[in-house]
VOPAGU-2260 file (C-alpha; in pm, 1 decimal, decimal comma):
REM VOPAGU-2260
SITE   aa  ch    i         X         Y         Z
SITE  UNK   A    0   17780,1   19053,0   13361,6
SITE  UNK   A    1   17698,1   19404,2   13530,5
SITE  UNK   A    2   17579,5   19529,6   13179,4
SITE  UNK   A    3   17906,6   19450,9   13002,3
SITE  UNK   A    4   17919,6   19418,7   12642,9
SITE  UNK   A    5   18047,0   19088,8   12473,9
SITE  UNK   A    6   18370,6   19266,3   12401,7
SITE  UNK   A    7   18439,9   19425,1   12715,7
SITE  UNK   A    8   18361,7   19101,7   12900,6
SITE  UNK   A    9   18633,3   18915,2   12650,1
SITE  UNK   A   10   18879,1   19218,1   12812,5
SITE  UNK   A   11   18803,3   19136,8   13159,4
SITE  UNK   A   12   18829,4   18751,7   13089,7
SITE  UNK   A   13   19180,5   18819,0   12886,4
SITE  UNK   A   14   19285,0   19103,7   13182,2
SITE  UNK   A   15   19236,5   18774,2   13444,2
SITE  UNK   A   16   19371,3   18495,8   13224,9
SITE  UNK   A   17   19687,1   18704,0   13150,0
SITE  UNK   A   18   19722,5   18786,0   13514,1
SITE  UNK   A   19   19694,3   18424,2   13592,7
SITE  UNK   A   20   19980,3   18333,1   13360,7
SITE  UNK   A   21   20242,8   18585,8   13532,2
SITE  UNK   A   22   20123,8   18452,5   13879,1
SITE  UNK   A   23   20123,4   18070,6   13783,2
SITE  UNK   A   24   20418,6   18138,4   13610,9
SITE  UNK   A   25   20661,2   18313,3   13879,7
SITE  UNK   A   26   20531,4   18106,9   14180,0
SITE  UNK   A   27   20544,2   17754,2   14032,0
SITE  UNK   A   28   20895,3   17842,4   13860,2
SITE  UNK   A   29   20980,1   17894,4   14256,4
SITE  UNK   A   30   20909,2   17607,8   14364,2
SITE  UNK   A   31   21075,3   17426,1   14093,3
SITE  UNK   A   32   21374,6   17643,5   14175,8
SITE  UNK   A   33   21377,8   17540,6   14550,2
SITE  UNK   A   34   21389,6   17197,4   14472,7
SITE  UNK   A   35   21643,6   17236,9   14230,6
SITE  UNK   A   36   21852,3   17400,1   14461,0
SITE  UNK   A   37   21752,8   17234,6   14784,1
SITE  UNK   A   38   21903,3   16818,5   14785,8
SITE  UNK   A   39   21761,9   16734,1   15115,0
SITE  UNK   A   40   21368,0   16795,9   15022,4
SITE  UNK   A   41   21359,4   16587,9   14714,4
SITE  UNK   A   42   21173,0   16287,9   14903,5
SITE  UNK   A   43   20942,2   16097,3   14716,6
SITE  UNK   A   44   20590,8   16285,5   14835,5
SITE  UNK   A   45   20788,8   16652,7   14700,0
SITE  UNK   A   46   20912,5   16424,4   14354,2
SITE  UNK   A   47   20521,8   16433,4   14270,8
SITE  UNK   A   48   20477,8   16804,2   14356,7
SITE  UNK   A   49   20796,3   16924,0   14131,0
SITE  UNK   A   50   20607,2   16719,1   13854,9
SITE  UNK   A   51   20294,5   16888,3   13917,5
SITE  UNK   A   52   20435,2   17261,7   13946,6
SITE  UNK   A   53   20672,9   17158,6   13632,2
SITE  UNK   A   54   20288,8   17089,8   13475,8
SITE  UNK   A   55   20127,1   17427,6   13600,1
SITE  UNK   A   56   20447,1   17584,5   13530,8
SITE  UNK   A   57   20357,9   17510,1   13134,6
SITE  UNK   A   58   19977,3   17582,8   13227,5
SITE  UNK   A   59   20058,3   17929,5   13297,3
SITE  UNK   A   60   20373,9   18021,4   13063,2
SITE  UNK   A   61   20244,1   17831,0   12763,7
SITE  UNK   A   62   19881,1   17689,5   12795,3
SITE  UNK   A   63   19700,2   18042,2   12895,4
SITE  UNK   A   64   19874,3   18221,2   12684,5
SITE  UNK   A   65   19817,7   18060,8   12367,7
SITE  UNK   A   66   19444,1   18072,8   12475,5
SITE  UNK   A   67   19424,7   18397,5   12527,2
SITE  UNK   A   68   19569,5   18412,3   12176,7
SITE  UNK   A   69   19313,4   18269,8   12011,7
SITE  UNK   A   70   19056,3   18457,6   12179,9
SITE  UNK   A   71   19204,9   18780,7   12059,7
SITE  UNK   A   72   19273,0   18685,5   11745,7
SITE  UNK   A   73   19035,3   18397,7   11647,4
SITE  UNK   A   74   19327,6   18229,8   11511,4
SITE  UNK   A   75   19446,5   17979,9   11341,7
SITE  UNK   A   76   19259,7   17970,3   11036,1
SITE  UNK   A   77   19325,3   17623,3   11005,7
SITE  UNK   A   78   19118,8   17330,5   11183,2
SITE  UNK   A   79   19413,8   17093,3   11317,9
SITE  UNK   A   80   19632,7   17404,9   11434,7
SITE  UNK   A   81   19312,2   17535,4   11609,1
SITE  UNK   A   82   19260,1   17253,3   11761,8
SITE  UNK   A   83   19632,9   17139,4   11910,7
SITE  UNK   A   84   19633,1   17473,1   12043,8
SITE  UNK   A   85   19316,1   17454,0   12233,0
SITE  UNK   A   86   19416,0   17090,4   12332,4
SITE  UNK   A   87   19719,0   17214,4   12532,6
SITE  UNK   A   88   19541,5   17335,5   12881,3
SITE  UNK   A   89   19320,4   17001,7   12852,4
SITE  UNK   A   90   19647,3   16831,9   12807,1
SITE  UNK   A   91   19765,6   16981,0   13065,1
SITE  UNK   A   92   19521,6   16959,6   13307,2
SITE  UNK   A   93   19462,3   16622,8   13249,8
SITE  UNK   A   94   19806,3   16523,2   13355,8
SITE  UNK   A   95   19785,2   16747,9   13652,3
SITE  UNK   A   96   19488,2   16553,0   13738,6
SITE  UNK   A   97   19693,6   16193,3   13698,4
SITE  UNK   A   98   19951,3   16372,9   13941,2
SITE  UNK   A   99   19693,5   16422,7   14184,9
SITE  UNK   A  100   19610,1   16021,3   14136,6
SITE  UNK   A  101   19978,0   15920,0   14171,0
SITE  UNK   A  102   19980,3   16110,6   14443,4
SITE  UNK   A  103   19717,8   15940,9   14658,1
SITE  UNK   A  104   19815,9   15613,3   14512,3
SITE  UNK   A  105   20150,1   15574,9   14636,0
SITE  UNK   A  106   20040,8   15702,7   14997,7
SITE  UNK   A  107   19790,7   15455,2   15002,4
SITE  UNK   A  108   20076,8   15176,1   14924,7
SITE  UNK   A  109   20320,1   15347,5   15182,3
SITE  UNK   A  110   20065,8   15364,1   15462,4
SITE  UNK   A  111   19778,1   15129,0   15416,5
SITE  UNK   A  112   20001,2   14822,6   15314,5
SITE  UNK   A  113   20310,4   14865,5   15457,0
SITE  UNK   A  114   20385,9   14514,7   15374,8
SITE  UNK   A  115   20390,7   14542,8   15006,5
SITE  UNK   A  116   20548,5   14900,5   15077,0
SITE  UNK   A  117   20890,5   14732,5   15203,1
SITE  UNK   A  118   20877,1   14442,4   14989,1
SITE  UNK   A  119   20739,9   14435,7   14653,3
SITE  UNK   A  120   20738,5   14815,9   14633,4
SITE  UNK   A  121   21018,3   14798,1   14871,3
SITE  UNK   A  122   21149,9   15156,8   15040,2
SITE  UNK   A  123   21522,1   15118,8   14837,3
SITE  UNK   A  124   21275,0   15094,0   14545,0
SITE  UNK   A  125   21045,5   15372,0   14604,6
SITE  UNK   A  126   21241,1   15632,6   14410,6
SITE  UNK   A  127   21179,4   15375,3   14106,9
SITE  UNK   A  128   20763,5   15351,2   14180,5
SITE  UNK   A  129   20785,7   15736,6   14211,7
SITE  UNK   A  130   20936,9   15744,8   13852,8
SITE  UNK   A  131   20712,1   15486,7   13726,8
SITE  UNK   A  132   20405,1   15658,6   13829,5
SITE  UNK   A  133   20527,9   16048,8   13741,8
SITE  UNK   A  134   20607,8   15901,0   13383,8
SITE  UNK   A  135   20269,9   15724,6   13353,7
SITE  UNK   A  136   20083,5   16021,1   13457,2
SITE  UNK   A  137   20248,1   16220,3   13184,3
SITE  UNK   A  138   20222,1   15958,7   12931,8
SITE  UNK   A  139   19860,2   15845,6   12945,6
SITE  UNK   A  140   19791,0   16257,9   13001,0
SITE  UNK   A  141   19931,2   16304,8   12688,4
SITE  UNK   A  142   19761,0   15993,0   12513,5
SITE  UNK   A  143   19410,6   16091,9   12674,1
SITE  UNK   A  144   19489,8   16506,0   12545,6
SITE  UNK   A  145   19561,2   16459,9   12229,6
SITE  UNK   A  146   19290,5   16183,0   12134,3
SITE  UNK   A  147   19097,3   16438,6   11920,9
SITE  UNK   A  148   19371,4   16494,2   11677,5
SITE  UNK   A  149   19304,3   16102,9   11592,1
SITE  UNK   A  150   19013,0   15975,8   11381,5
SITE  UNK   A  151   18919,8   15708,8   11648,5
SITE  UNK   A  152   18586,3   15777,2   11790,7
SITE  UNK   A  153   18499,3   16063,5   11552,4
SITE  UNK   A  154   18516,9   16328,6   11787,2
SITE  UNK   A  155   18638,9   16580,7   11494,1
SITE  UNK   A  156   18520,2   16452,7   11204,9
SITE  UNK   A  157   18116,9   16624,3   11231,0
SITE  UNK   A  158   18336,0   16935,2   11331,7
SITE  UNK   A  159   18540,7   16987,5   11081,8
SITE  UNK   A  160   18281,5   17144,8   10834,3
SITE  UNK   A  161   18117,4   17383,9   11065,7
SITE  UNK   A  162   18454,7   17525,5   11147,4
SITE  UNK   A  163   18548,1   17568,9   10744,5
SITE  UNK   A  164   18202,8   17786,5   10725,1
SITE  UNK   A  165   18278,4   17979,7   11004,6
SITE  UNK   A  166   18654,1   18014,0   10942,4
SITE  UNK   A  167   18679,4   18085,4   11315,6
SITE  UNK   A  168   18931,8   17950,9   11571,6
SITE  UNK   A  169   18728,5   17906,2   11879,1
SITE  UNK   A  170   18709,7   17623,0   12182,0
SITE  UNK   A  171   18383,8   17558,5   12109,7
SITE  UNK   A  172   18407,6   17476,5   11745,1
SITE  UNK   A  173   18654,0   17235,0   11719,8
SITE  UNK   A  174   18668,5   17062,0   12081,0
SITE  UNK   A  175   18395,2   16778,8   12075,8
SITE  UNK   A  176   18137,0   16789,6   12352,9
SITE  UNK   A  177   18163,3   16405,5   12344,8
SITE  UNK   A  178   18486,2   16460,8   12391,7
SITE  UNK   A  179   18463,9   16692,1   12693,3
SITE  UNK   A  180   18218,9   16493,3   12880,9
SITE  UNK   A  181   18244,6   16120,8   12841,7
SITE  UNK   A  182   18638,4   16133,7   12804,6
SITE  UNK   A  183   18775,4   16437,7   12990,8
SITE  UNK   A  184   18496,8   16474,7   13258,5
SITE  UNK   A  185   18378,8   16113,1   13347,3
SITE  UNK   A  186   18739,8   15941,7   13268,3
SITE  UNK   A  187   18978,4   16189,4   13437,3
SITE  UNK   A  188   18768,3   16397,0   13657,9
SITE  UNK   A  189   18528,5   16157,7   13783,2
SITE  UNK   A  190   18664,9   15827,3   13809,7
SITE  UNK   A  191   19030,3   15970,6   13979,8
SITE  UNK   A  192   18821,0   16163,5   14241,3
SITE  UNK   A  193   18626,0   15842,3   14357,8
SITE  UNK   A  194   18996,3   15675,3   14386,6
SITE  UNK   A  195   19139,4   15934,8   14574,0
SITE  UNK   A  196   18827,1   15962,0   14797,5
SITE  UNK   A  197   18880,7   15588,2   14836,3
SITE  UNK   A  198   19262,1   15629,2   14924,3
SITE  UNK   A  199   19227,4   15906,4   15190,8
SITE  UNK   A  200   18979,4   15745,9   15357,4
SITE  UNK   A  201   19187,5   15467,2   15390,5
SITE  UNK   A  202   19471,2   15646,5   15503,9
SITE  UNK   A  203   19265,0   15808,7   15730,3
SITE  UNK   A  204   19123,3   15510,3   15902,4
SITE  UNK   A  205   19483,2   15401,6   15933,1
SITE  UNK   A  206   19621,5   15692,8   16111,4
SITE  UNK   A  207   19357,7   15704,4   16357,0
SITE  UNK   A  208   19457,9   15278,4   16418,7
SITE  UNK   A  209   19821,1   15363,7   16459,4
SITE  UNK   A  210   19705,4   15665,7   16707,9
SITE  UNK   A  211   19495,7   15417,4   16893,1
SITE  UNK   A  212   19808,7   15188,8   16889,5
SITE  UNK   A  213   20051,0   15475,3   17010,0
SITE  UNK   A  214   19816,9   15596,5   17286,0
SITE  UNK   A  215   19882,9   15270,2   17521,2
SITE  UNK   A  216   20244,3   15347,6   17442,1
SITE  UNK   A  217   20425,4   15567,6   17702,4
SITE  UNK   A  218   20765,5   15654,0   17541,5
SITE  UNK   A  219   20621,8   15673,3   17173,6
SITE  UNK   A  220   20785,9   16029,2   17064,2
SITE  UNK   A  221   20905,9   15869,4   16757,5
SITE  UNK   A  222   20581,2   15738,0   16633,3
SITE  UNK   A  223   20349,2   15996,7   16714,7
SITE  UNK   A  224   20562,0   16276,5   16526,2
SITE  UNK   A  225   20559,6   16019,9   16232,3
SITE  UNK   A  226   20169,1   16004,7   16289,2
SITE  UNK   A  227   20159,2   16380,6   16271,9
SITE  UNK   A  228   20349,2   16434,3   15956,9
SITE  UNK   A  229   20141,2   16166,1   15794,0
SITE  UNK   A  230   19869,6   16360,6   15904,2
SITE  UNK   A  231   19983,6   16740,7   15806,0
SITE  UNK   A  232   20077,3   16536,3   15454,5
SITE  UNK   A  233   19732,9   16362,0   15418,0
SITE  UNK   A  234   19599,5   16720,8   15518,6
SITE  UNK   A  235   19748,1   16944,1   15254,0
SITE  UNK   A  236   19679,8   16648,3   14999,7
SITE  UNK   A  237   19339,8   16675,8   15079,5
SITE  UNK   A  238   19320,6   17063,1   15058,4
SITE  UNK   A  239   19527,5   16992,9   14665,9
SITE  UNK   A  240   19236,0   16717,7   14534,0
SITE  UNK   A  241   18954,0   16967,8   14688,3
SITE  UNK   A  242   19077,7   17294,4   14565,7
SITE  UNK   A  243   19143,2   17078,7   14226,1
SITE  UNK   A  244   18759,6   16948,3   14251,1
SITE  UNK   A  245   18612,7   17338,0   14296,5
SITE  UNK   A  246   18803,6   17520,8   14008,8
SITE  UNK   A  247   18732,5   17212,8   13786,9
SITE  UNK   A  248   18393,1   17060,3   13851,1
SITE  UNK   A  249   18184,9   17387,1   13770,8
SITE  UNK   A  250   18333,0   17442,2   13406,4
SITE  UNK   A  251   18228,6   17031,5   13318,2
SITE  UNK   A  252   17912,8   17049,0   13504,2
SITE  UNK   A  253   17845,9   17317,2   13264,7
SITE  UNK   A  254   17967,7   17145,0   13006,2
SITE  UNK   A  255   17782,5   16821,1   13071,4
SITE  UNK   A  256   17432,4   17019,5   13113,1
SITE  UNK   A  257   17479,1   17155,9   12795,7
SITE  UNK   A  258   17544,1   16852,3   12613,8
SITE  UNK   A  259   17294,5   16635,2   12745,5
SITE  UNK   A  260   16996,8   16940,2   12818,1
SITE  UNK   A  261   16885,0   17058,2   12482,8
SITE  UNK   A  262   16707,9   17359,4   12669,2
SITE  UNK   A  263   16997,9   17464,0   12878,6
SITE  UNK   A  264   17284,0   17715,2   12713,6
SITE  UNK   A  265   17526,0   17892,0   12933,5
SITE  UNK   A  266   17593,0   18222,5   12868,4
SITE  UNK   A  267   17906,5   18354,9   12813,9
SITE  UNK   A  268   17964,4   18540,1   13110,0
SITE  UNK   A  269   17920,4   18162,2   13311,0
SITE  UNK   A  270   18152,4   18009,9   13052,9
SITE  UNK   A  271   18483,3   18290,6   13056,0
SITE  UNK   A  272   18395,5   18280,6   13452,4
SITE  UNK   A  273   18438,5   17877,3   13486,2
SITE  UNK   A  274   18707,1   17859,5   13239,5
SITE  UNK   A  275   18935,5   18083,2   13428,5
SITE  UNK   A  276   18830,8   17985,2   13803,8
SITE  UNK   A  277   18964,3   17593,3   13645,1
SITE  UNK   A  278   19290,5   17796,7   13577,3
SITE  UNK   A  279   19321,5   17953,8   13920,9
SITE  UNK   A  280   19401,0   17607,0   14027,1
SITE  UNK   A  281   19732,0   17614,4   13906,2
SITE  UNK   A  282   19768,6   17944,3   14144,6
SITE  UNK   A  283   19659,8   17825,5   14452,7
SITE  UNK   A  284   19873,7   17485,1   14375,8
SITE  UNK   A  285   20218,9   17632,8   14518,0
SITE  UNK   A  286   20071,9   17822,1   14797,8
SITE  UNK   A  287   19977,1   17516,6   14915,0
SITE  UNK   A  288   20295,3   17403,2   14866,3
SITE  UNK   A  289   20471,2   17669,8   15031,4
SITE  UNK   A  290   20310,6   17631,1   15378,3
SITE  UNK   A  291   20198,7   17289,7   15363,2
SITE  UNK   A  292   20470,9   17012,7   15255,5
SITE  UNK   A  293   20760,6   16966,8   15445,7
SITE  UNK   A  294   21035,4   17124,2   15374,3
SITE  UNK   A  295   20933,0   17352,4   15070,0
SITE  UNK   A  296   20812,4   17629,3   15396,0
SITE  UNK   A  297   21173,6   17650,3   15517,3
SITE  UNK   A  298   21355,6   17662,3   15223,6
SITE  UNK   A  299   21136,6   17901,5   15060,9
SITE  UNK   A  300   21204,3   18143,1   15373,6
SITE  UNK   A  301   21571,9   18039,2   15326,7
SITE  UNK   A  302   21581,2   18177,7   14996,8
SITE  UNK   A  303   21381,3   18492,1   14979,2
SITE  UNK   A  304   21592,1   18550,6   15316,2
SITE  UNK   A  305   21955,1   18480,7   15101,6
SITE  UNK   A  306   21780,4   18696,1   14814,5
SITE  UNK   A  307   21731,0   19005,6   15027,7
SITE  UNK   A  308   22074,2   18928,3   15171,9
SITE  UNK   A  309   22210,8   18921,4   14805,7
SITE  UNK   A  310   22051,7   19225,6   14702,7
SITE  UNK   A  311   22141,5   19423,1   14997,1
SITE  UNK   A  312   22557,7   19312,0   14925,4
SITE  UNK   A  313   22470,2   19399,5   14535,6
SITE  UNK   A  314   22390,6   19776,0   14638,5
SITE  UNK   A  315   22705,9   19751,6   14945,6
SITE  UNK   A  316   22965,3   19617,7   14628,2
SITE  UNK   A  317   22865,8   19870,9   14428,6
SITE  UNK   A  318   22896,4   20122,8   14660,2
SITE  UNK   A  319   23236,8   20021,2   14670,7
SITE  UNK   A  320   23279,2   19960,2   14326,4
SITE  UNK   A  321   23233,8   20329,1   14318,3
SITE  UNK   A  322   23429,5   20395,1   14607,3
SITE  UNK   A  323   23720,7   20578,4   14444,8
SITE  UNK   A  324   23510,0   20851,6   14263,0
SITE  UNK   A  325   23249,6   20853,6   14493,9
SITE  UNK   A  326   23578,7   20934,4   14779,7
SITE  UNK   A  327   23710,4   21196,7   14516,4
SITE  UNK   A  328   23350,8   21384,9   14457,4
SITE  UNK   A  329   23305,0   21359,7   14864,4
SITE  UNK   A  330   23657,8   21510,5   14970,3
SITE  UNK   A  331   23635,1   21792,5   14655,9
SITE  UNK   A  332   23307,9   21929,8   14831,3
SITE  UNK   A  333   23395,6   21880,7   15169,6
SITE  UNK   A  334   23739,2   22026,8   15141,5
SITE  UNK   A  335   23577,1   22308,4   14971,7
SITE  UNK   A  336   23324,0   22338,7   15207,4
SITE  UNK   A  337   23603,7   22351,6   15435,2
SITE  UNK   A  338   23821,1   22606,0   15264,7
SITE  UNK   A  339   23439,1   22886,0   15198,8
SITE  UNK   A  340   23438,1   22812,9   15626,4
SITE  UNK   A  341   23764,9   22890,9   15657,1
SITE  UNK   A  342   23782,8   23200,8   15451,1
SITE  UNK   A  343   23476,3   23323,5   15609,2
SITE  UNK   A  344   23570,6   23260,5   15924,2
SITE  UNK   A  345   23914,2   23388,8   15895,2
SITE  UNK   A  346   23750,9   23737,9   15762,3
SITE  UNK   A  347   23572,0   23767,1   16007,7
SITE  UNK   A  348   23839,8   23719,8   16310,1
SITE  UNK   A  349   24032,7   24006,7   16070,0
SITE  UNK   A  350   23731,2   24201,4   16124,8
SITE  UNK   A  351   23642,8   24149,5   16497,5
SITE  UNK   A  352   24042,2   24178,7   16604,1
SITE  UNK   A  353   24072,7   24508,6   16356,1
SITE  UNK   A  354   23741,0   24615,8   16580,2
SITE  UNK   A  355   23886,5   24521,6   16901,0
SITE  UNK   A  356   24181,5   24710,4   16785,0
SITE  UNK   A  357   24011,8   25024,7   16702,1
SITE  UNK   A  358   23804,4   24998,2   17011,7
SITE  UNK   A  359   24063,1   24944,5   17209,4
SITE  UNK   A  360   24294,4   25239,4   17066,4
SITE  UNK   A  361   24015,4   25418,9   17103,5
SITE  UNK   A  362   23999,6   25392,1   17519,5
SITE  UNK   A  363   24362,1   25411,6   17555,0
SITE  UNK   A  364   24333,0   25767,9   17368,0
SITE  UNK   A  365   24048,9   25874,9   17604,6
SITE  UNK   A  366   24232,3   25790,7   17923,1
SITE  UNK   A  367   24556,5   25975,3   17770,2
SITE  UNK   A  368   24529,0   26379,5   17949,0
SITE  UNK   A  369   24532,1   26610,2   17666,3
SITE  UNK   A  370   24809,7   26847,8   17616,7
SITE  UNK   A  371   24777,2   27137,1   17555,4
């Protein structure tokens, strides 16, 4: 890239990673903290998103940076080690990904069959489905992430050996392309998208029914607001699966050519590039968060408002806090201040009335006839 040595293109690819991790870092752990703090926005719909910032959260303070470890260092020395630490972002991800299917899932029940919504899946029960499908995600995630670890389809057995000659902790030495492509591309990636394609468009053609339904309606207020929110929901739902399927898709395209195209090797200025645009994902997740869910917008102004509030009556208290010998230092200059003015000024009165005086002694003398 531009020129750029293999070692000063592994800088530039740690440089981005490890400002990645600060960014994913800070701005997922503030969304987690607003709905901590916040009681009235934990609906269902923001249950999944503190679930999926709570995964990038790990992406970027844990994931990342163990990466960017082993890139540095080529370390561990040892093949399992090497390998659960390179399985960590893919574990990750692929949770983030089942998030993302939950998601769409349970708005599809809630919208497109409102009948099984309020009685099978029932709304006093939809806190329960919301737990049901947030655990799942993490579960089979964790399942599908750490299959390699497992002698069940081989997928580190053949690796093993090349990684004891090389005695070299990298991604592509002990991460199965088999296991990148049929599992991790086709199974989580490929499949979930056409579901979630599926879903939306069925949400879709339902909103535009109930709009049709709500235009013969005069006195509808209710409704149509409920049809809007749907839609600004569906809407920033979208923009999460599509921002999801950019950052993600290149990397396994890549992946999948190289596997299956004996002639085809991407170079390593394609490969750092993809691997960190699939991390930038977990950036852009709580920016969409911030000015797209409900709720999350307001209380995010809310508290960077009551921060700057706090920090401005932190520097007031401690001004009084240091009020006492602040006060004494103020009044010891000004009253000396006060006392040089004084002194100067009472000179030079002294002066001008001793002048007057003279002056004045002076005229009286020349107005005085002489004797003689």
């Amino acid at each position: 890239m531009f020129g750029l040595t293999n070692e000063k293109l592994q800088l530039v690819y740690v440089a981005g990673e490890l400002t990645l991790s600060i960014f994913i870092s800070a701005s997922n752990l503030l969304v987690l903290w607003v709905f901590i703090r916040n009681k009235f926005i934990r609906t269902a719909t923001n249950t999944y998103i503190f679930s999926l910032a709570l995964t990038d959260f790990l992406a970027g303070a844990i994931g990342i940076p163990f990466t960017v470890y082993t890139v540095i260092t080529k370390m561990p020395n040892s093949f399992i080690p090497c390998l659960s630490v390179h399985l960590i972002l893919c574990t990750l991800c692929t949770i983030s990904t089942f998030h993302l299917l939950a998601m769409a899932i349970d708005k599809y029940i809630t919208i497109c069959s409102p009948l099984n919504a309020y009685t099978r899946f029932g709304k006093a029960s939809r806190k329960l489905r919301t737990v049901i499908m947030i655990t799942s995600a993490w579960l089979f995630g964790l399942l599908i992430g750490i299959l390699p670890l497992f002698e069940v389809f081989g997928f580190s057995a053949h690796l093993k050996y090349e990684f004891n000659k090389r005695n070299e902790c990298s991604f592509l030495y002990v991460v199965d392309e088999r296991y990148l492509v049929y599992v991790i591309f086709f199974t989580t990636i490929i499949i979930p998208t056409f579901i979630i394609s599926y879903c939306y468009a069925a949400i879709y053609s339902r909103i535009r029914f109930d709009e049709a339904q709500v235009s013969c309606l005069l006195r509808a207020s209710d409704r149509q607001k409920r049809i809007r929110n749907r839609k600004k929901i569906i809407r920033t739902l979208l923009i999460l699966v599509a921002t999801y399927a950019i950052c993600w898709y290149p990397l396994y395209i890549i992946n999948t050519a190289d596997h299956f195209l004996t002639f085809y090797q991407p170079s390593l200025t394609a490969t750092y590039f993809t691997v960190w645009l699939s991390h930038v994902c977990c950036a852009i997740n709580p920016l969409i968060y911030a000015y797209g869910m409900p709720g999350f917008k307001i209380c995010l102004r809310s508290f960077i408002r009551s921060a700057s509030q706090r920090r401005r009556t932190g520097l007031n208290t401690s001004f009084f806090q240091n009020d006492g010998q602040f006060s004494k230092v103020a009044f010891d200059v000004l009253a000396n201040r006060s006392e040089s003015l004084n002194l100067r000024k009472s000179s030079t009165i002294l002066n001008n009335i001793n002048n007057v005086r003279k002056y004045s002694v002076q005229d009286h003398t020349d107005l005085v006839p002489h004797r003689r």
